[in-house]
Backbone as CSV, one residue per row, in Angstrom:
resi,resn,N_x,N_y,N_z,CA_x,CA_y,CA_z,C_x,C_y,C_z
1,UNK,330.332,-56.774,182.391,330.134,-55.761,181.365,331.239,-55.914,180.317
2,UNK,331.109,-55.638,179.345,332.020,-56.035,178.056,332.634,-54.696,177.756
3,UNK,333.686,-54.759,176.762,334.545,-53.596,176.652,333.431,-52.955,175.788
4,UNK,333.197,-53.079,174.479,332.269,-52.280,174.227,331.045,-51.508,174.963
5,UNK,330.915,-51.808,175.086,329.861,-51.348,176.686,330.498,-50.209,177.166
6,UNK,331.499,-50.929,178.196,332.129,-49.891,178.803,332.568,-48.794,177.952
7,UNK,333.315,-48.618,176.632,333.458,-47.921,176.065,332.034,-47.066,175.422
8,UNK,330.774,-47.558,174.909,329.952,-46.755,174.293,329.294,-46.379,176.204
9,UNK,329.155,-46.491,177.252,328.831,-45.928,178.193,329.808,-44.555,178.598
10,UNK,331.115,-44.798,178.199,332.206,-43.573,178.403,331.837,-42.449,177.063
11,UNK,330.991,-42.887,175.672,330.778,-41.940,174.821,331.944,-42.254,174.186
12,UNK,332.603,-43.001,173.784,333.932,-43.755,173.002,333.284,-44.487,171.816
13,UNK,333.221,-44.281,170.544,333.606,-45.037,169.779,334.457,-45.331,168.699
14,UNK,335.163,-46.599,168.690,336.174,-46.717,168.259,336.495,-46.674,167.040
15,UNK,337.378,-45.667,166.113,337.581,-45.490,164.818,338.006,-46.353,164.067
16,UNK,337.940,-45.769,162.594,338.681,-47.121,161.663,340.297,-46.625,161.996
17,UNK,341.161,-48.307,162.362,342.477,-47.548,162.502,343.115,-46.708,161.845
18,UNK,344.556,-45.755,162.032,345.028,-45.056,161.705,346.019,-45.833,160.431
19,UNK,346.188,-45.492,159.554,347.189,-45.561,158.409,348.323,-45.285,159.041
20,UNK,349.293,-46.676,158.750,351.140,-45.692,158.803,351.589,-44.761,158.057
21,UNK,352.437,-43.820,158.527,352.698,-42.891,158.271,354.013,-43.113,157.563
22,UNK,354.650,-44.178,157.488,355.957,-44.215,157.226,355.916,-46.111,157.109
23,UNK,356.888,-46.565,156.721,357.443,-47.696,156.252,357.206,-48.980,157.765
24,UNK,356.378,-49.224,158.224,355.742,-50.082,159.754,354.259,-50.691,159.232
25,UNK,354.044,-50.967,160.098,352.577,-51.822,160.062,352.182,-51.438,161.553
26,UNK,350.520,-51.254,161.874,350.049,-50.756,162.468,350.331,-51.530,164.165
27,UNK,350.046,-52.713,163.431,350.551,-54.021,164.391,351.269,-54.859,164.375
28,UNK,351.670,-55.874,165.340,352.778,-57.155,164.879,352.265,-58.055,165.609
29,UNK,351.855,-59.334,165.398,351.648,-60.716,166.728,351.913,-61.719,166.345
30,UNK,352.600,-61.834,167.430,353.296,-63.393,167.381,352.575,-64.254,168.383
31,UNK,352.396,-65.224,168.321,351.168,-66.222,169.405,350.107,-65.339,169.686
32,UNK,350.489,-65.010,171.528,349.165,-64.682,172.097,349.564,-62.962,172.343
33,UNK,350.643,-62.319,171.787,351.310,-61.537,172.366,351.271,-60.332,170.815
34,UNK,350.463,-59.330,170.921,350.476,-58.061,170.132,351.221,-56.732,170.379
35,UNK,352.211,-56.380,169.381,352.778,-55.141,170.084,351.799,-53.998,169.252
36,UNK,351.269,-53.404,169.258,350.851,-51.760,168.215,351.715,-50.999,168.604
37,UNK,352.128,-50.588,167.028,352.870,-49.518,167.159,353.129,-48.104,167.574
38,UNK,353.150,-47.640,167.581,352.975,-45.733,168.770,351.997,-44.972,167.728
39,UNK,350.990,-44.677,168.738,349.836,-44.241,167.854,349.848,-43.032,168.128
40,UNK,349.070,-41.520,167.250,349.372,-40.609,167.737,347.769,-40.184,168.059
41,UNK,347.662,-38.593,168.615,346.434,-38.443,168.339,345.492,-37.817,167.976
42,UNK,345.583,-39.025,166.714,344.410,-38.718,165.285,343.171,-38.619,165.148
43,UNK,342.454,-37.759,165.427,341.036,-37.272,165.427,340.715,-36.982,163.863
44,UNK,339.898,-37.468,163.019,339.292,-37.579,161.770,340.687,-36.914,161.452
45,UNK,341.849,-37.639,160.981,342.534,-37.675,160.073,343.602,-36.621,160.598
46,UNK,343.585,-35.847,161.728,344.625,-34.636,162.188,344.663,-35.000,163.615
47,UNK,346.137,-34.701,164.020,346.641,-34.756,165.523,345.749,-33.820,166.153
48,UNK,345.393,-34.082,167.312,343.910,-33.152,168.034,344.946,-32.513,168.697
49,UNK,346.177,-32.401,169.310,346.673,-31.684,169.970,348.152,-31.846,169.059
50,UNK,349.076,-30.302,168.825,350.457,-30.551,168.576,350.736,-29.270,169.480
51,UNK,352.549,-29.525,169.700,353.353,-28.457,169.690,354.276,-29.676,170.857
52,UNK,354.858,-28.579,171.734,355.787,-29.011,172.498,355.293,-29.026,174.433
53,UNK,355.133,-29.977,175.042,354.893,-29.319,176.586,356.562,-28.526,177.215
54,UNK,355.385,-27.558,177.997,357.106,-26.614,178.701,357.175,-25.754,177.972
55,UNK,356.163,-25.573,176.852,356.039,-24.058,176.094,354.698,-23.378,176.343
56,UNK,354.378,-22.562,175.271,353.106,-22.138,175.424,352.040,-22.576,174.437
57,UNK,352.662,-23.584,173.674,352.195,-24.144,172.549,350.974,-24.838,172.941
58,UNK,351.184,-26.006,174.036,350.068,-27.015,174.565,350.314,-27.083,175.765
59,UNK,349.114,-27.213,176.546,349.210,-27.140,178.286,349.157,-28.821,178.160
60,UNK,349.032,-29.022,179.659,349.233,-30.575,180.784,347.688,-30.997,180.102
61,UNK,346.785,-30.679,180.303,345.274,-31.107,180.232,345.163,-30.991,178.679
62,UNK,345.707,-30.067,177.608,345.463,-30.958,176.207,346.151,-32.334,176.115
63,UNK,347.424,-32.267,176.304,348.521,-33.157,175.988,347.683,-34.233,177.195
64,UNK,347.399,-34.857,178.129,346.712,-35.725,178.823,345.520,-36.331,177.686
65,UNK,344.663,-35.044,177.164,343.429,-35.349,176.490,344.115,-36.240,175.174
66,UNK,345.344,-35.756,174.575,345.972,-36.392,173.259,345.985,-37.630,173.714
67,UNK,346.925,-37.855,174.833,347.320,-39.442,175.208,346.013,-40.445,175.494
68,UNK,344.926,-39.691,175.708,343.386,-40.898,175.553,342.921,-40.608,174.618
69,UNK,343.377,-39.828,173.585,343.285,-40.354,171.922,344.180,-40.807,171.299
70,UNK,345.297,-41.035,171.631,346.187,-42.465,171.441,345.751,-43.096,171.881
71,UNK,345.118,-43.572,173.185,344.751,-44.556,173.319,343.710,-45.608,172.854
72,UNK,342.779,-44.405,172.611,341.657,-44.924,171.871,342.213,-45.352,170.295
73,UNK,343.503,-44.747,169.655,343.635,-45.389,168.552,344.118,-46.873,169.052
74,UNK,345.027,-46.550,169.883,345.303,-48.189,170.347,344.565,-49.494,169.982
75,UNK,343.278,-48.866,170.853,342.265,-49.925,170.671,342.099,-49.861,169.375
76,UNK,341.658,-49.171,168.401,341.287,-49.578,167.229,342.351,-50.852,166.506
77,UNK,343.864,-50.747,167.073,344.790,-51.257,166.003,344.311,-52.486,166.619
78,UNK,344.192,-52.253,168.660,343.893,-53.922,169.171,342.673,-54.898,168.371
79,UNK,341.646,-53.789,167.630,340.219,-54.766,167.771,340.392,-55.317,166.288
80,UNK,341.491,-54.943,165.645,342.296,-55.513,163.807,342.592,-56.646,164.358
81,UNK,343.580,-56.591,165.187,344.307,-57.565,165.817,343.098,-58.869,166.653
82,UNK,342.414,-58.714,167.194,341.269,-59.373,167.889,340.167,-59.865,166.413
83,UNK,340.602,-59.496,165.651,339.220,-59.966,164.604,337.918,-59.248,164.932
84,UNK,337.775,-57.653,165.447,336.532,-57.363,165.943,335.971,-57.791,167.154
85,UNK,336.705,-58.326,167.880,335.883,-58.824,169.125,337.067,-58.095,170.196
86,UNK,336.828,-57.225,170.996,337.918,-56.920,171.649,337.791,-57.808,173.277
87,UNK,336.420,-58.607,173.338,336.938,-59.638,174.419,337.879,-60.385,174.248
88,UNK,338.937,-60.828,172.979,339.890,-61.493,173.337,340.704,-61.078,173.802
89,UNK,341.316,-59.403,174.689,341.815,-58.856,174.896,342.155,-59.885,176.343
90,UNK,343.327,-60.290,176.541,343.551,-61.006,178.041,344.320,-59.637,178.846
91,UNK,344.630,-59.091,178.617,345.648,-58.203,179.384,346.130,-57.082,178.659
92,UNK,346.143,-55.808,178.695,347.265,-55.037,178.611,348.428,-54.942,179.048
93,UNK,349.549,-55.200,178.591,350.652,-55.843,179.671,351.887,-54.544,179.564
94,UNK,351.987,-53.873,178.776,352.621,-52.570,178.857,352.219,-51.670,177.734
95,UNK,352.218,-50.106,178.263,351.887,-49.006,176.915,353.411,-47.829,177.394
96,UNK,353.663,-47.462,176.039,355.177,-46.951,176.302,354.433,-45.741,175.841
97,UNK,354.676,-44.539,176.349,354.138,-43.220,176.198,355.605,-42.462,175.910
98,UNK,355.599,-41.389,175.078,356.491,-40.279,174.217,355.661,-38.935,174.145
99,UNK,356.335,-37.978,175.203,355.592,-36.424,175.110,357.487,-35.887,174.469
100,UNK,356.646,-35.278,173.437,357.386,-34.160,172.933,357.679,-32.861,173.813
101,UNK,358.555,-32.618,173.937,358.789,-31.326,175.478,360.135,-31.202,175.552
102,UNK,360.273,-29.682,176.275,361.368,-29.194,176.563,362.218,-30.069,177.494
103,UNK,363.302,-29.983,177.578,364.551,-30.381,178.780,363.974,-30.273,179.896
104,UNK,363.301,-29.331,180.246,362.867,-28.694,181.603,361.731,-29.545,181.937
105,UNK,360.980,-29.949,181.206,359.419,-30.039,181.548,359.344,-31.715,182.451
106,UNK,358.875,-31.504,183.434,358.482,-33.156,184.220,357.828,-33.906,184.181
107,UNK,356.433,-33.275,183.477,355.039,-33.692,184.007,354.431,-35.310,183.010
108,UNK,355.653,-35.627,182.406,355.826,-37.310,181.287,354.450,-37.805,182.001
109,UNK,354.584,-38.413,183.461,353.984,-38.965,183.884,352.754,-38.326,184.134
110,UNK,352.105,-37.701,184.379,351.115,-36.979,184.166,350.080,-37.049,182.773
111,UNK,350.715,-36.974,181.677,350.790,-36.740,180.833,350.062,-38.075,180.225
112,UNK,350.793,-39.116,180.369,350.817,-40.375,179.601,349.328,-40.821,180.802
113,UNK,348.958,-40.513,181.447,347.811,-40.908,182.829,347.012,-40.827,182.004
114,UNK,346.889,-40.240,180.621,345.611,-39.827,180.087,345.203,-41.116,178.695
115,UNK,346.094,-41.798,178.557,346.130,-43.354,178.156,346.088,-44.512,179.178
116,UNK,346.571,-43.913,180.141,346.659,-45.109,181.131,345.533,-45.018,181.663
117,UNK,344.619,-44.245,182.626,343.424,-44.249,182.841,342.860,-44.760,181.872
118,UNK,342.363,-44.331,180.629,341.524,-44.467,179.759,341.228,-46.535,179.316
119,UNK,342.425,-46.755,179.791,343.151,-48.394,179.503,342.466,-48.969,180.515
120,UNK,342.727,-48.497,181.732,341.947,-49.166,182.880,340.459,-48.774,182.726
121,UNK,339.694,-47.869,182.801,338.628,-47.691,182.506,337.391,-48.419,181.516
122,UNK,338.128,-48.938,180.632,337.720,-49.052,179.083,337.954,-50.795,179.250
123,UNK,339.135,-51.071,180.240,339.500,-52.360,179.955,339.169,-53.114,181.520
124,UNK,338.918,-52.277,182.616,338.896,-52.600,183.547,339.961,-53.054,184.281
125,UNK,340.078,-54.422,185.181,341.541,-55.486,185.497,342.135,-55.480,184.282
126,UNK,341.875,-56.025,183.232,342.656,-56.298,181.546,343.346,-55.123,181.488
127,UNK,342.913,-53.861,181.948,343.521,-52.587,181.432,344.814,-52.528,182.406
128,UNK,345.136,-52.901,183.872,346.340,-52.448,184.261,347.285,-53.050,183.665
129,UNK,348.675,-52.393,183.872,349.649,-52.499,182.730,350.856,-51.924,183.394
130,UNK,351.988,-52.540,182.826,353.547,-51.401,183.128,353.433,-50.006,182.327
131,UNK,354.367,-49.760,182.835,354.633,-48.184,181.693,355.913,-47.768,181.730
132,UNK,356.055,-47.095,180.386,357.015,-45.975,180.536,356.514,-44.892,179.733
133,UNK,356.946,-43.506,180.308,356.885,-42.023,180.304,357.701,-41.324,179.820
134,UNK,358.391,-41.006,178.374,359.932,-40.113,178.552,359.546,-38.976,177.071
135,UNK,360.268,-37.745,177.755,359.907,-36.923,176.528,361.080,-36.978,175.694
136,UNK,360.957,-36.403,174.920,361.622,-36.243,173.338,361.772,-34.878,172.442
137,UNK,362.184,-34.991,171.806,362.596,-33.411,171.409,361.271,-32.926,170.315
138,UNK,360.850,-34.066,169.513,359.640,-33.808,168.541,358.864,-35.186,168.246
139,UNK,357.928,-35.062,167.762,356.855,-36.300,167.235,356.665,-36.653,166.097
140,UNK,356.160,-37.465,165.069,355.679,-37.192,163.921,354.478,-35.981,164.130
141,UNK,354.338,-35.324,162.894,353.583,-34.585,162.800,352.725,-33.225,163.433
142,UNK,354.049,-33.263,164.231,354.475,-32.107,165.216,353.505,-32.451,166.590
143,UNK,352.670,-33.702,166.695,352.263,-34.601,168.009,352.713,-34.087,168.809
144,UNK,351.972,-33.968,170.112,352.574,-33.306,171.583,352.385,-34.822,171.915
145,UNK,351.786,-36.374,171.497,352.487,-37.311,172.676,352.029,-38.332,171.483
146,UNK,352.791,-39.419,171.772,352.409,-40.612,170.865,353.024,-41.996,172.140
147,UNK,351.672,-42.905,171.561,352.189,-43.799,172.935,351.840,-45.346,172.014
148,UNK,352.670,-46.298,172.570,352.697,-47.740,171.804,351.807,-49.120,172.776
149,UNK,351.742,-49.719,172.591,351.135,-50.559,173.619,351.643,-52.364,173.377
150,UNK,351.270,-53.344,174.292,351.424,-54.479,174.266,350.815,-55.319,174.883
151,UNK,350.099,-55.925,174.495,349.093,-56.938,174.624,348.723,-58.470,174.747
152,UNK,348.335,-58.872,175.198,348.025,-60.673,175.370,346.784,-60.720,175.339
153,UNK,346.163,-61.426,173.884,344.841,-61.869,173.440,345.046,-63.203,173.554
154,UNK,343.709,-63.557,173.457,343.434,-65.283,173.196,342.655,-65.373,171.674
């Protein structure tokens, strides 16, 4: 089964990428190896979830739902990067996840599951990956999570 597939069977389809927000480029690749930059998550043009976790601003299950709309921007920056074909995707090889949150709050890992599932799901084997999880004091655009990724196409 092909990623598209899998994705229009999950009810996923993938947007035109996101515009930088600031002085970056969406992507970078060198050989076989793509980094995208930390995507946030942009639903027709606005973060679908903001505030802070560990308040009362955004619960565990929005901020999860944000991080598989980063992810899904992900893919969009990957399928720029792929020329439209996201079978050249060989691997996801790490996605670095950023929740905005209090001192107190734990649940990073939790949190970022909602890109990482979505990666395996969408990508199958190609989708497992390393990670990291760490919160932060704020986001662009007052984002409750923004997450980056790294990749090996052919």
């Amino acid at each position: 089964m092909t990623i598209e597939t899998r994705l229009a069977d999950m009810g996923i389809t993938i947007p035109e990428p996101a515009k930088p927000v600031a002085s970056y480029v969406g992507f970078t690749r060198h050989n076989d190896l793509v980094f995208v930059s930390g995507q946030l998550p942009m639903v027709d043009g606005n973060p679908s979830h903001t505030g802070i976790l560990g308040t009362d601003s955004v619960t565990l299950g929005e901020a999860t739902e944000a991080a598989r709309n980063c992810a899904i921007n992900i893919l969009a920056q990957i399928k720029v990067a792929c020329d439209g074909d996201l079978e050249r995707i060989v691997q996801c090889m790490r996605l670095g996840g950023f929740v905005a949150s209090t001192p107190d709050f734990i649940g990073h890992p939790q949190v970022i599951n909602g890109a990482s599932d979505l990666m395996a799901e969408a990508l199958g084997e190609r989708g497992v990956h390393a990670r990291a999880a760490v919160g932060v004091a704020a986001l662009p655009l007052n984002a409750c999570v923004e997450v980056e990724a790294t990749f090996v196409i052919r």
